[in-house]
CHARMM internal coordinates of N, CA and C (Angstrom, degrees):
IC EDIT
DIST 1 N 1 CA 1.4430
DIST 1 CA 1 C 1.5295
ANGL 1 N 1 CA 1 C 110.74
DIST 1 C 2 N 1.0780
ANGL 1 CA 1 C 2 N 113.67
DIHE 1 N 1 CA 1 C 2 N -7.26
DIST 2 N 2 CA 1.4458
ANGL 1 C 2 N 2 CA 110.46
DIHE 1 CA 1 C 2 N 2 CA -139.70
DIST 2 CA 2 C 2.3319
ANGL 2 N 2 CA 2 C 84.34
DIHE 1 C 2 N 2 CA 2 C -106.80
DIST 2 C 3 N 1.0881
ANGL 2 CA 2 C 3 N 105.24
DIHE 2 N 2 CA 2 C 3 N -49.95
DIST 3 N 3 CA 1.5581
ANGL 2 C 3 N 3 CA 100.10
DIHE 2 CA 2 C 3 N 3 CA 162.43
DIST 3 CA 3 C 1.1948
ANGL 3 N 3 CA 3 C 129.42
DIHE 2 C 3 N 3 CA 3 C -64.71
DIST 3 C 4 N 1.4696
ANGL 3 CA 3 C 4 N 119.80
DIHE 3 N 3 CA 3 C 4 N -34.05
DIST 4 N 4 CA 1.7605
ANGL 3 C 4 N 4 CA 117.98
DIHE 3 CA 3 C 4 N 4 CA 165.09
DIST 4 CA 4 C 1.6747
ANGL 4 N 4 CA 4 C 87.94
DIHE 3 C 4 N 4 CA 4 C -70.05
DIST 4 C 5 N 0.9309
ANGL 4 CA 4 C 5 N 139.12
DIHE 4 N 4 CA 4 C 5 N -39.92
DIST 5 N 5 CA 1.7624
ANGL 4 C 5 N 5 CA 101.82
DIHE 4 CA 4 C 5 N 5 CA -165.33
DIST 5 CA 5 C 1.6269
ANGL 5 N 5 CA 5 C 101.50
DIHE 4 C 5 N 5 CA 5 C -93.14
DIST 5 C 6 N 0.9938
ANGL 5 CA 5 C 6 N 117.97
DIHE 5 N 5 CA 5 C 6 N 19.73
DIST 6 N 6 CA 1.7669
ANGL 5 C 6 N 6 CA 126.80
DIHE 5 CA 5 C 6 N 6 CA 173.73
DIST 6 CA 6 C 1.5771
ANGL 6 N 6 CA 6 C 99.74
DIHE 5 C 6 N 6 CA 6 C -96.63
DIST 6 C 7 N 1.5009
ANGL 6 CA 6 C 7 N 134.66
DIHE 6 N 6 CA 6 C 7 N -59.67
DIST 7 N 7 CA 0.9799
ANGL 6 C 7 N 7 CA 123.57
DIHE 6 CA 6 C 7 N 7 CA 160.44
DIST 7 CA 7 C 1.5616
ANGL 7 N 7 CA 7 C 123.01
DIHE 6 C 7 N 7 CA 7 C -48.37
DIST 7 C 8 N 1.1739
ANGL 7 CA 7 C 8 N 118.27
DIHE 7 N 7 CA 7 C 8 N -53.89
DIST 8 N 8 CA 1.5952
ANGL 7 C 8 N 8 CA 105.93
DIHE 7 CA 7 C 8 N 8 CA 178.63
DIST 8 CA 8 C 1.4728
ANGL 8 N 8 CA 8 C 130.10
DIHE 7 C 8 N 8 CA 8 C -57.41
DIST 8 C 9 N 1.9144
ANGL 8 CA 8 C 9 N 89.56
DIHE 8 N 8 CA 8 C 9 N -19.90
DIST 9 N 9 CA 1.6254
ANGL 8 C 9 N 9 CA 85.36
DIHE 8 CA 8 C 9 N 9 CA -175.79
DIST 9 CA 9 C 1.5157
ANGL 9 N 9 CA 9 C 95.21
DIHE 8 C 9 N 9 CA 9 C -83.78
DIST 9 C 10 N 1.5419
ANGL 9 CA 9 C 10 N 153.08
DIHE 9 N 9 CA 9 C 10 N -14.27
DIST 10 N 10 CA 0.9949
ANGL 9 C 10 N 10 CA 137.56
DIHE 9 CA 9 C 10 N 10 CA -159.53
DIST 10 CA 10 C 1.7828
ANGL 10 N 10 CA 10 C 106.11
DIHE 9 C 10 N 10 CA 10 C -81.69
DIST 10 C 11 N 1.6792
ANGL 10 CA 10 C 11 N 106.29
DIHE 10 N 10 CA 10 C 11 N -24.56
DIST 11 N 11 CA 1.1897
ANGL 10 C 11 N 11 CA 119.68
DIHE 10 CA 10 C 11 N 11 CA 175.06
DIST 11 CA 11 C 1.6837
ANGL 11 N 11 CA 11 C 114.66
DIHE 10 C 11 N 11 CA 11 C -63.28
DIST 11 C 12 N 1.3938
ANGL 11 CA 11 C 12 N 125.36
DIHE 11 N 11 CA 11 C 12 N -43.14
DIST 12 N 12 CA 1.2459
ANGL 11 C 12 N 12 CA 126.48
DIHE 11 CA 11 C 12 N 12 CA -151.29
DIST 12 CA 12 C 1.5307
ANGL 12 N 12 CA 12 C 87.22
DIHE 11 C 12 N 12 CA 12 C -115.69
DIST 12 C 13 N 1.1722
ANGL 12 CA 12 C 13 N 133.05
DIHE 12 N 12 CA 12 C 13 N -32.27
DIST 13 N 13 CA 1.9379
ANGL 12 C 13 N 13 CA 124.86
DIHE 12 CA 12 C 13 N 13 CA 163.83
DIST 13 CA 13 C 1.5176
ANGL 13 N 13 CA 13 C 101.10
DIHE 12 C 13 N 13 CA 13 C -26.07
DIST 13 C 14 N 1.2848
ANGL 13 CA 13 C 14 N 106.97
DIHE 13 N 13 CA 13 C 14 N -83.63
DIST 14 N 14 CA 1.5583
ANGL 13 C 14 N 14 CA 133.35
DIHE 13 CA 13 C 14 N 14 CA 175.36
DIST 14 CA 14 C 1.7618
ANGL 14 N 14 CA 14 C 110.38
DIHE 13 C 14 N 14 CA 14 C -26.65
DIST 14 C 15 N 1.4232
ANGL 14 CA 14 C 15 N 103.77
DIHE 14 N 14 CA 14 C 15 N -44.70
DIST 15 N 15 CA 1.7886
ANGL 14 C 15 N 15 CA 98.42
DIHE 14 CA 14 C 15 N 15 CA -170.59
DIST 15 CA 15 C 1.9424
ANGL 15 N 15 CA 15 C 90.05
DIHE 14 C 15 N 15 CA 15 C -94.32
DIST 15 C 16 N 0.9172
ANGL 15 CA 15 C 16 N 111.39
DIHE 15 N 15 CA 15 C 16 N -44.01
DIST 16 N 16 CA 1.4859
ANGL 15 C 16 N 16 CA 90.48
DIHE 15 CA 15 C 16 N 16 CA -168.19
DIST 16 CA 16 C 1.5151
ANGL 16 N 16 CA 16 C 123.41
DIHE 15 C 16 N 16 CA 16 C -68.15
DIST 16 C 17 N 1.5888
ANGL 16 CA 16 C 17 N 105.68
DIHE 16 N 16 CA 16 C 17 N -21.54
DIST 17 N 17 CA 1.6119
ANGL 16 C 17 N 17 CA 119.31
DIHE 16 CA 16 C 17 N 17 CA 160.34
DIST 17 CA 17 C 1.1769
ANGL 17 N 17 CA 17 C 104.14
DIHE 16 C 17 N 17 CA 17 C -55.69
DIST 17 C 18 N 1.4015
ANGL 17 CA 17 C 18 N 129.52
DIHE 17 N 17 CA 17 C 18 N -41.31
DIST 18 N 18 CA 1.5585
ANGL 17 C 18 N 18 CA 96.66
DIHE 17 CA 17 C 18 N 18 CA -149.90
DIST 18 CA 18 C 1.9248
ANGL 18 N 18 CA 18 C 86.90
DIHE 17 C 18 N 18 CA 18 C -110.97
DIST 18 C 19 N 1.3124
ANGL 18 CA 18 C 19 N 136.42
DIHE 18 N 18 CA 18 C 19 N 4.09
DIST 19 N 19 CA 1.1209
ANGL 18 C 19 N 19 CA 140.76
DIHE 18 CA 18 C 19 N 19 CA 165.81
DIST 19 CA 19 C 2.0881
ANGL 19 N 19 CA 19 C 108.05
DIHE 18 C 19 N 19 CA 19 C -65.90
DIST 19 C 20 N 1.5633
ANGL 19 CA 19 C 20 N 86.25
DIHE 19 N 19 CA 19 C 20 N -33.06
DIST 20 N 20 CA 1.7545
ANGL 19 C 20 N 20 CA 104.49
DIHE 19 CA 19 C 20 N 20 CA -174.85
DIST 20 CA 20 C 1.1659
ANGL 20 N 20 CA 20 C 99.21
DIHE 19 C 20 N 20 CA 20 C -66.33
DIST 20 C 21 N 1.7868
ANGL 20 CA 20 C 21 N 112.59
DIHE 20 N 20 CA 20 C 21 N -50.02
DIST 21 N 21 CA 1.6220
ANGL 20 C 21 N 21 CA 100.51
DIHE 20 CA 20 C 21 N 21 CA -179.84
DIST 21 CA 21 C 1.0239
ANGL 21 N 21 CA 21 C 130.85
DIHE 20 C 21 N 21 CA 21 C -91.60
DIST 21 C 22 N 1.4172
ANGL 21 CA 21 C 22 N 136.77
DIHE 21 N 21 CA 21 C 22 N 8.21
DIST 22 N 22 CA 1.1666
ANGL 21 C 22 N 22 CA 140.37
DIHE 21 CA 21 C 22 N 22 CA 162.26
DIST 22 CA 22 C 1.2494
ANGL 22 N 22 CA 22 C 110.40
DIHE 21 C 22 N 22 CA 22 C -70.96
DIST 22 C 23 N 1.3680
ANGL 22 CA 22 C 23 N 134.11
DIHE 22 N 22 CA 22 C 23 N -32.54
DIST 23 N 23 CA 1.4339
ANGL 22 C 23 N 23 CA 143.80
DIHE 22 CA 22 C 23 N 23 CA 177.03
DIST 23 CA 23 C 1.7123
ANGL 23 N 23 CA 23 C 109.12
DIHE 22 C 23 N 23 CA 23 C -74.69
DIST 23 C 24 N 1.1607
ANGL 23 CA 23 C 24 N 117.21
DIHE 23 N 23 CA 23 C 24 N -16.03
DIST 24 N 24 CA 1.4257
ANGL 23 C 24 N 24 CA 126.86
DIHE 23 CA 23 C 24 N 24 CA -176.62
DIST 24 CA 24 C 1.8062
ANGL 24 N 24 CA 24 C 86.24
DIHE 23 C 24 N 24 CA 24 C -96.38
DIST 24 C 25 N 1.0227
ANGL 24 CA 24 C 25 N 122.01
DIHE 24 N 24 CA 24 C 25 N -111.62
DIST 25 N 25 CA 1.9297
ANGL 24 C 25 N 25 CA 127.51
DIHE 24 CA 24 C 25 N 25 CA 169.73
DIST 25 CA 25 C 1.4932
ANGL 25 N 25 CA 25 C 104.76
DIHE 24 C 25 N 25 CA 25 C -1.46
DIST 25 C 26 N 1.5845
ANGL 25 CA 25 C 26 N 131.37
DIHE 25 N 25 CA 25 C 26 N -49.19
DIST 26 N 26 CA 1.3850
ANGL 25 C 26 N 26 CA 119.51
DIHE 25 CA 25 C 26 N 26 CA -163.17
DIST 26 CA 26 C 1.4211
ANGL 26 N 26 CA 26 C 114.52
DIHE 25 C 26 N 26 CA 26 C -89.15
DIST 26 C 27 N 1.2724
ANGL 26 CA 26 C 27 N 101.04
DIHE 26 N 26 CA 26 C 27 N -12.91
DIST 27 N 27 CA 1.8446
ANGL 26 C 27 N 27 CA 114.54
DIHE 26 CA 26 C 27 N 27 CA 176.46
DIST 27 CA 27 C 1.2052
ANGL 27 N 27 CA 27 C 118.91
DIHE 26 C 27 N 27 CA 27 C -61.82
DIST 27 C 28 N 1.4492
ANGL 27 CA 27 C 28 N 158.00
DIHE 27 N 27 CA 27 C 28 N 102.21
DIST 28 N 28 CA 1.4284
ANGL 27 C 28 N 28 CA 152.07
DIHE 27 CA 27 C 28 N 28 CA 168.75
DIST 28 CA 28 C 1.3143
ANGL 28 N 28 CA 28 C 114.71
DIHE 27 C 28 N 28 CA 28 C -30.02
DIST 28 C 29 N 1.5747
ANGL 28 CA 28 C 29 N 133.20
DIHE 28 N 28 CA 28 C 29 N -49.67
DIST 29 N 29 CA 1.0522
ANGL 28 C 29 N 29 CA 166.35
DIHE 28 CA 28 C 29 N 29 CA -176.92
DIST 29 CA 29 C 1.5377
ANGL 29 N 29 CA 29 C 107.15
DIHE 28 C 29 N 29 CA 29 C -50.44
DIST 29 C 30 N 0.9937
ANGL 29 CA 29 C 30 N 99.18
DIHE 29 N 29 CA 29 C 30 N -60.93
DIST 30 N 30 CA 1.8056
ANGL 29 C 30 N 30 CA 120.04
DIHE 29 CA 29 C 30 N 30 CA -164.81
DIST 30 CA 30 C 1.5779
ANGL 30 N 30 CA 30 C 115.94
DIHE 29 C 30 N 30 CA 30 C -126.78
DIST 30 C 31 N 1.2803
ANGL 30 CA 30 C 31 N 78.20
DIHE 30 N 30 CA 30 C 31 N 41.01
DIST 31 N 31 CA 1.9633
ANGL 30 C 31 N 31 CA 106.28
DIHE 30 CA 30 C 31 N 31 CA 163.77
DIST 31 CA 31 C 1.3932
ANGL 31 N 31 CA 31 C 102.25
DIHE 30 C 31 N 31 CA 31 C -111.51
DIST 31 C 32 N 1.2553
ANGL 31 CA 31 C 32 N 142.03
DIHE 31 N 31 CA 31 C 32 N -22.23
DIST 32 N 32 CA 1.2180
ANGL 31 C 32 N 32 CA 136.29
DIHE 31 CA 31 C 32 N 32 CA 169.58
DIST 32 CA 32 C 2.1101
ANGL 32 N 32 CA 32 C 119.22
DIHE 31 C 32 N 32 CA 32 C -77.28
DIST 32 C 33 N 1.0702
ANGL 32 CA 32 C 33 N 100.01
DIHE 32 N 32 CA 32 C 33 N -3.86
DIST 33 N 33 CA 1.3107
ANGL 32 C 33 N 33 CA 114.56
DIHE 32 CA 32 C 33 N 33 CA -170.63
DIST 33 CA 33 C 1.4280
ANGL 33 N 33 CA 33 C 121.10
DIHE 32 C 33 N 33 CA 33 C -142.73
DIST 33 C 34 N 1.8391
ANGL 33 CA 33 C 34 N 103.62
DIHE 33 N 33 CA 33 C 34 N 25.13
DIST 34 N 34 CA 1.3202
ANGL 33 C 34 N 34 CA 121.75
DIHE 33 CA 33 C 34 N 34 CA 169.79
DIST 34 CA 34 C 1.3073
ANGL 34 N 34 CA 34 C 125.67
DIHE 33 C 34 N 34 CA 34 C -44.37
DIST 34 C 35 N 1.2124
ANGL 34 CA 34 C 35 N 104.62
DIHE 34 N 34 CA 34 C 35 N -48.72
DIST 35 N 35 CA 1.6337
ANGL 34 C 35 N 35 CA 117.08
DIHE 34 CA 34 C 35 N 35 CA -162.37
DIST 35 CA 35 C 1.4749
ANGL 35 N 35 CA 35 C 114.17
DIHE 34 C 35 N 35 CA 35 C -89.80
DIST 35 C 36 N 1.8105
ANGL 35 CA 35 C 36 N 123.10
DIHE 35 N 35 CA 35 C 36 N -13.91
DIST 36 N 36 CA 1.1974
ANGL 35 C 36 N 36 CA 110.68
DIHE 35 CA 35 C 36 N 36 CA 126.95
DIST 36 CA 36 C 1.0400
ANGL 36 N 36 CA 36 C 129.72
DIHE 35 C 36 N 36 CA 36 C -82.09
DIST 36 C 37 N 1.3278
ANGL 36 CA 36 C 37 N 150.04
DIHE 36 N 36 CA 36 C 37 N -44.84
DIST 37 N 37 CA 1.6623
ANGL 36 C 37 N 37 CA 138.31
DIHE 36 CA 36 C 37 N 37 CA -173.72
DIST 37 CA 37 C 1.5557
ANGL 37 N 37 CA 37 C 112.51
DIHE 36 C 37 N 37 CA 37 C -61.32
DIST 37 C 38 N 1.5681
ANGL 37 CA 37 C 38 N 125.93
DIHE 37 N 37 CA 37 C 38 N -30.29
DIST 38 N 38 CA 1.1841
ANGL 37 C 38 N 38 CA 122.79
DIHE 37 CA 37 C 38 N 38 CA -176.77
DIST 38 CA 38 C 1.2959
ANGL 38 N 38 CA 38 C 106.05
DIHE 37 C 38 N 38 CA 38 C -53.29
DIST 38 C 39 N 1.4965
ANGL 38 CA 38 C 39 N 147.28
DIHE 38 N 38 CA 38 C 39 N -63.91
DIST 39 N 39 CA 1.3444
ANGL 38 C 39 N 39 CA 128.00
DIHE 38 CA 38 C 39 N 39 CA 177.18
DIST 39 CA 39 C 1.3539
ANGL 39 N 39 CA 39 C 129.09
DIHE 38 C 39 N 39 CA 39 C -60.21
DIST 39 C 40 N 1.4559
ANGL 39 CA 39 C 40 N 114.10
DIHE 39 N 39 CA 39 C 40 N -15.96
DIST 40 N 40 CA 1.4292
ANGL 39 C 40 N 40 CA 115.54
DIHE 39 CA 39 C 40 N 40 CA -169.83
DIST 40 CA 40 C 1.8811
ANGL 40 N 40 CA 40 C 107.90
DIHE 39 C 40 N 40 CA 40 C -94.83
DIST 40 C 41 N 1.5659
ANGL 40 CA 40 C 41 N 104.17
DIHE 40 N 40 CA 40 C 41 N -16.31
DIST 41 N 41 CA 1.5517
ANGL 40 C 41 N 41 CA 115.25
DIHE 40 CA 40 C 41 N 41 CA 169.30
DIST 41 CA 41 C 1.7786
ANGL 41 N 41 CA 41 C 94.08
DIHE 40 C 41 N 41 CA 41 C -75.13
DIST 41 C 42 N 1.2256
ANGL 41 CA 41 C 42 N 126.12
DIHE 41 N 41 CA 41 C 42 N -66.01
DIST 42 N 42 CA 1.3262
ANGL 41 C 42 N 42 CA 123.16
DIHE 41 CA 41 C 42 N 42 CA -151.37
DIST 42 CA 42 C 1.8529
ANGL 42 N 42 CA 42 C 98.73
DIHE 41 C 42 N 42 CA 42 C -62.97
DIST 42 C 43 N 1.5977
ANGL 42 CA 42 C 43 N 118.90
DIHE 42 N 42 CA 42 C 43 N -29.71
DIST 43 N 43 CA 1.4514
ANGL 42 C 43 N 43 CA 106.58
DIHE 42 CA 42 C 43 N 43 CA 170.81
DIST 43 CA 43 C 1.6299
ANGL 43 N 43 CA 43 C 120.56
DIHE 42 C 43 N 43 CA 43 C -58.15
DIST 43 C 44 N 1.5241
ANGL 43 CA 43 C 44 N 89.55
DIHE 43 N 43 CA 43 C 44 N -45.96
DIST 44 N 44 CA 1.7772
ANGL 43 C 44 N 44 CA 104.76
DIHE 43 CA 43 C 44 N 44 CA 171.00
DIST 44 CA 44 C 1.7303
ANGL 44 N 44 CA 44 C 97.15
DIHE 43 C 44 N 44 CA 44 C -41.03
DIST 44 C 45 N 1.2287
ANGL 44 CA 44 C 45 N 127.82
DIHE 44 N 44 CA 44 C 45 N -83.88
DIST 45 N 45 CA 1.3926
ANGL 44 C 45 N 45 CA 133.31
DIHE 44 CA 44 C 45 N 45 CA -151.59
DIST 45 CA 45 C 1.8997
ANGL 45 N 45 CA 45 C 101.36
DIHE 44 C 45 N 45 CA 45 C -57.60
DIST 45 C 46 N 1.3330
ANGL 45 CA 45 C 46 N 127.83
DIHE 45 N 45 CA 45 C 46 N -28.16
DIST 46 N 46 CA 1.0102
ANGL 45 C 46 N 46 CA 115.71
DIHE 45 CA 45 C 46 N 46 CA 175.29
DIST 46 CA 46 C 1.6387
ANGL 46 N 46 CA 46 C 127.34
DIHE 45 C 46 N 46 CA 46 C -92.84
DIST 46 C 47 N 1.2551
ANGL 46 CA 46 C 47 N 117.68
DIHE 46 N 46 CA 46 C 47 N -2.14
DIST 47 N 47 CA 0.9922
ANGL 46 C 47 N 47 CA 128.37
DIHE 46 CA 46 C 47 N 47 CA -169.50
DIST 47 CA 47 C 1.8918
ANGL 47 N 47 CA 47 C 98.06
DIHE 46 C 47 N 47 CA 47 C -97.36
DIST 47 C 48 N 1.1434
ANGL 47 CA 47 C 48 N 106.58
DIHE 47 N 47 CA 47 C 48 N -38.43
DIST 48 N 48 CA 1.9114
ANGL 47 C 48 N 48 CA 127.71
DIHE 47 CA 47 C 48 N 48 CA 163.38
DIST 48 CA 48 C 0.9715
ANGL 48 N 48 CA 48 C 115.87
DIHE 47 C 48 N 48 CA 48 C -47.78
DIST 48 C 49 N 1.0880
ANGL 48 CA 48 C 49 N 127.33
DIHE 48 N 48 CA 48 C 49 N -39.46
DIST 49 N 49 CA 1.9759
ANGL 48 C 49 N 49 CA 143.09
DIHE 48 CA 48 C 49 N 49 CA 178.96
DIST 49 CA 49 C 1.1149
ANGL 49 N 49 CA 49 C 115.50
DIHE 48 C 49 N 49 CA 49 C -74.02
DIST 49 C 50 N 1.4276
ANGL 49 CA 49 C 50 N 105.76
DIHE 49 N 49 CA 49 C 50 N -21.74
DIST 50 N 50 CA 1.8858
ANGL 49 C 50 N 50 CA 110.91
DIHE 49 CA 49 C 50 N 50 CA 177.23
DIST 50 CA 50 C 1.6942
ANGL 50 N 50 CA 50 C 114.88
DIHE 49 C 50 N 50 CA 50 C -54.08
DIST 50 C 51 N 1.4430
ANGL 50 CA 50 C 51 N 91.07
DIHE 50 N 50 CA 50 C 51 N -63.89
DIST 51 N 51 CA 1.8739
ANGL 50 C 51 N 51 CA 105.49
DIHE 50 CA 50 C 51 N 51 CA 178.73
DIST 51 CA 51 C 1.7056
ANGL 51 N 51 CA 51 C 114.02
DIHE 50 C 51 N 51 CA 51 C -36.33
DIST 51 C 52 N 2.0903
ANGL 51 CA 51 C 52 N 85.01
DIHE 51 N 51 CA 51 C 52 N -60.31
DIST 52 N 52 CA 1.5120
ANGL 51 C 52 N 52 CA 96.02
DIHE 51 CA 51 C 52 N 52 CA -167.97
DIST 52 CA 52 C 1.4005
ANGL 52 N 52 CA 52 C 124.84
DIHE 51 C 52 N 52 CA 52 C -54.99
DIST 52 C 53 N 2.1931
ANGL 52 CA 52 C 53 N 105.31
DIHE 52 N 52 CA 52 C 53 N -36.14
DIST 53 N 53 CA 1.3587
ANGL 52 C 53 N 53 CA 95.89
DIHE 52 CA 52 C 53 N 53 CA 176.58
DIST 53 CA 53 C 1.4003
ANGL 53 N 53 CA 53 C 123.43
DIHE 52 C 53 N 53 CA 53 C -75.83
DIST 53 C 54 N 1.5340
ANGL 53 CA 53 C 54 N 134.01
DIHE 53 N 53 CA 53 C 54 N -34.88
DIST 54 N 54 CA 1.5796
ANGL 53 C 54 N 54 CA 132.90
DIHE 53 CA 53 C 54 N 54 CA 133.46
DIST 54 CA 54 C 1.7771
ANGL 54 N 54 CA 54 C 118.65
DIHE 53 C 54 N 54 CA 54 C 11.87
DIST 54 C 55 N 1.4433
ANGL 54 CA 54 C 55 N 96.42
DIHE 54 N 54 CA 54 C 55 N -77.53
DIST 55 N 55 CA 1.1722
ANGL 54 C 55 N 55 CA 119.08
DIHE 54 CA 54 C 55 N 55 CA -173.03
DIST 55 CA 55 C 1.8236
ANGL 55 N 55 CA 55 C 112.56
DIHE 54 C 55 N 55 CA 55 C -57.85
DIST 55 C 56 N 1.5475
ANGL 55 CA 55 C 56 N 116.75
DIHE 55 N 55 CA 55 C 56 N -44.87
DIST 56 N 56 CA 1.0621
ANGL 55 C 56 N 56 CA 113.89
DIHE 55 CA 55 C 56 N 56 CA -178.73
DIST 56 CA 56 C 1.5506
ANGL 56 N 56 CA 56 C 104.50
DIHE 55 C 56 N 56 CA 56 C -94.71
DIST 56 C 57 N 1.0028
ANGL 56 CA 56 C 57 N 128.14
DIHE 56 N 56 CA 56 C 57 N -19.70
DIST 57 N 57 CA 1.6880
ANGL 56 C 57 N 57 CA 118.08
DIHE 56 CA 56 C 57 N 57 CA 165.58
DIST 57 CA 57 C 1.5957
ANGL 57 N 57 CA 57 C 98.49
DIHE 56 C 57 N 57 CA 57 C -70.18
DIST 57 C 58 N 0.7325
ANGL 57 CA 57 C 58 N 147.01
DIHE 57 N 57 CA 57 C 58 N -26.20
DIST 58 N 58 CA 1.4445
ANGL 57 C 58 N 58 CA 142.45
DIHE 57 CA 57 C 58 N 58 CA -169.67
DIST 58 CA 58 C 1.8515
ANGL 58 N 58 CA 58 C 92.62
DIHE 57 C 58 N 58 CA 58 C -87.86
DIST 58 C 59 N 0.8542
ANGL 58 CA 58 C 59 N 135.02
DIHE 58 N 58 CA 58 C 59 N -73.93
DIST 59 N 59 CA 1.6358
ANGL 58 C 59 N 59 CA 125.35
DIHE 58 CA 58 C 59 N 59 CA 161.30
DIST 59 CA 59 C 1.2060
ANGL 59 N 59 CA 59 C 154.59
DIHE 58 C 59 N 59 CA 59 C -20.84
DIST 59 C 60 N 2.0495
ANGL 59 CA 59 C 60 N 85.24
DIHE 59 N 59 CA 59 C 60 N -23.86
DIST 60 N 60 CA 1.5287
ANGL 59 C 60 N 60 CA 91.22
DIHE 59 CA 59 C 60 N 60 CA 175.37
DIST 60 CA 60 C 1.6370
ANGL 60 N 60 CA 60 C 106.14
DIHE 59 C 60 N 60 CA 60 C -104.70
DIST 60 C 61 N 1.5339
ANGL 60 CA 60 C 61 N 112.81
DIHE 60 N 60 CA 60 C 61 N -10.78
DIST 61 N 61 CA 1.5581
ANGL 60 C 61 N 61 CA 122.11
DIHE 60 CA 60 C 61 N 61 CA 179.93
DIST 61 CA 61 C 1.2659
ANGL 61 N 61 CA 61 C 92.27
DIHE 60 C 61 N 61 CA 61 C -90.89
DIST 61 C 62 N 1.1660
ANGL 61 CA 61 C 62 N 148.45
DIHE 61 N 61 CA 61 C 62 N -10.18
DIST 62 N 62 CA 1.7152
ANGL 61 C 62 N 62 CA 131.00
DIHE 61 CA 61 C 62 N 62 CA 172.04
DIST 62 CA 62 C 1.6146
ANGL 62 N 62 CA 62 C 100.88
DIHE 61 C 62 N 62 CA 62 C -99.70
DIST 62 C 63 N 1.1964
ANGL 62 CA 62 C 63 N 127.33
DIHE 62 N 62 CA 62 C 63 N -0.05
DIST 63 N 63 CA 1.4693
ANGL 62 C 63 N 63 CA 123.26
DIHE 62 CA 62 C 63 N 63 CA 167.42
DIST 63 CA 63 C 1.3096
ANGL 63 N 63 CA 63 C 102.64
DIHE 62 C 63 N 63 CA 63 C -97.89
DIST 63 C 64 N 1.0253
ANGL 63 CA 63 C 64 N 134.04
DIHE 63 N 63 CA 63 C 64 N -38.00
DIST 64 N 64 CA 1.9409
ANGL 63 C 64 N 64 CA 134.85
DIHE 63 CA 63 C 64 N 64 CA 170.96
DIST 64 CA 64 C 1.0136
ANGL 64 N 64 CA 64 C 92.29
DIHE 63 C 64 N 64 CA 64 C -64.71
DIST 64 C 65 N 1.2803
ANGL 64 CA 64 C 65 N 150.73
DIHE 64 N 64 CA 64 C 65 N -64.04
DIST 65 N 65 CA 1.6439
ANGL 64 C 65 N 65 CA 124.92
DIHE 64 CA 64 C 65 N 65 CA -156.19
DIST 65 CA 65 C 1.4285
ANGL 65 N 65 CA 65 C 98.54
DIHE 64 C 65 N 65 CA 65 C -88.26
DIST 65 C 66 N 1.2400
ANGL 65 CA 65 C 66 N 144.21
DIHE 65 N 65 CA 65 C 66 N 3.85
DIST 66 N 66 CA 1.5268
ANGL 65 C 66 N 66 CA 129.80
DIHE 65 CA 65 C 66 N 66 CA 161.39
DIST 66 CA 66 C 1.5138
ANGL 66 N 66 CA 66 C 107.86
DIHE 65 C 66 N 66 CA 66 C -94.59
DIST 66 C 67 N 1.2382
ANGL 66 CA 66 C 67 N 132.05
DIHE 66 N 66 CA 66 C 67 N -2.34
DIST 67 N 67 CA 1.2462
ANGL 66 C 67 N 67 CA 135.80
DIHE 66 CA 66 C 67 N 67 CA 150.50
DIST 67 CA 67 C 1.4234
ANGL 67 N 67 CA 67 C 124.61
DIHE 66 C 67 N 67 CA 67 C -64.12
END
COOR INIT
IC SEED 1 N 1 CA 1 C
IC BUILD
């Protein structure tokens, strides 16, 4: 389990980082304070992906063995 959710997390690291920084860049607010929050959003988004990829490697091995 532990390599299928290593691949998935490398998939969803990548989207939720850059989902983190688009929400940092698209904000009016927190366009003045890009260049700190941009790394500290993209840690946010990868550190988030941990659970999720867990969660969906664990989903796709309980649908193979109910097959």
């Amino acid at each position: 389990m532990f390599k299928l959710s290593l691949i998935i997390w490398i998939i969803l690291s990548g989207t939720f980082a850059g989902i983190a920084l688009l929400v940092v860049l698209a904000t009016p607010s927190l366009e003045a304070q890009a260049w700190k929050l941009a790394p500290i959003s993209i840690g946010i988004g990868v550190l988030l992906s941990l659970p999720f990829s867990w969660y969906v490697a664990k989903q796709i091995l309980a649908s193979q063995r109910a097959a």
